[in-house]
N, C-alpha and C positions, 0 to 999 in steps of 0.2 A: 318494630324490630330494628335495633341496631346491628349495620355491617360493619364489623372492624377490616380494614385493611395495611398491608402493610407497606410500610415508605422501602423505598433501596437499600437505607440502613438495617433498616428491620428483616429484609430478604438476606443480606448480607449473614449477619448477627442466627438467623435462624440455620443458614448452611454452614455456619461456623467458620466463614473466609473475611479477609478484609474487604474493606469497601471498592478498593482498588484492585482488589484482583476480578470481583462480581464486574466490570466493567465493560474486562474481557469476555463474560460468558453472553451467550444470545440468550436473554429470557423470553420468555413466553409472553405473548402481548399484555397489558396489563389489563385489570378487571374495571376500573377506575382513571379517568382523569381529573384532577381537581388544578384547574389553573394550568400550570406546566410539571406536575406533579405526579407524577406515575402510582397506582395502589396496586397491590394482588394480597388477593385470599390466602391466606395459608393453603387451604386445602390446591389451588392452584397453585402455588409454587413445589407443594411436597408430591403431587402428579406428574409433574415439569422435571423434578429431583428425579425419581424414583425411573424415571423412562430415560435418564440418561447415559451413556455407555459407563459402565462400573460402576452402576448405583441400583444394582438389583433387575435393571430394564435389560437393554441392548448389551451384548458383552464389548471390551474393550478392544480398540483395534490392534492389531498384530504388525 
């Protein structure tokens, strides 16, 4: 069975932000190291998304 994972670009590209702005957010530890290279799951990033305030999770702070 192949695990696809996905690079910073690709985590970027999937939340539809620049690469530069993902730099500023805290992501969730990655599922993968390969070298100095960070991977996450899709299904791991879009859990990570979805639990974050204004993104259907937590509500936004006031």
């Amino acid at each position: 069975m192949d695990n696809h994972y996905l690079s910073f670009s690709q985590v970027a590209e999937l939340l539809g932000v620049p690469t530069g702005s993902l730099s500023g957010y805290k992501l969730p530890e990655p599922d993968v190291w390969v070298g100095r290279t960070r991977g996450w799951s899709k299904s791991t990033i879009e859990k990570w998304n979805a639990g974050r305030p204004g993104h259907g999770g937590r509500p936004r702070k006031k």
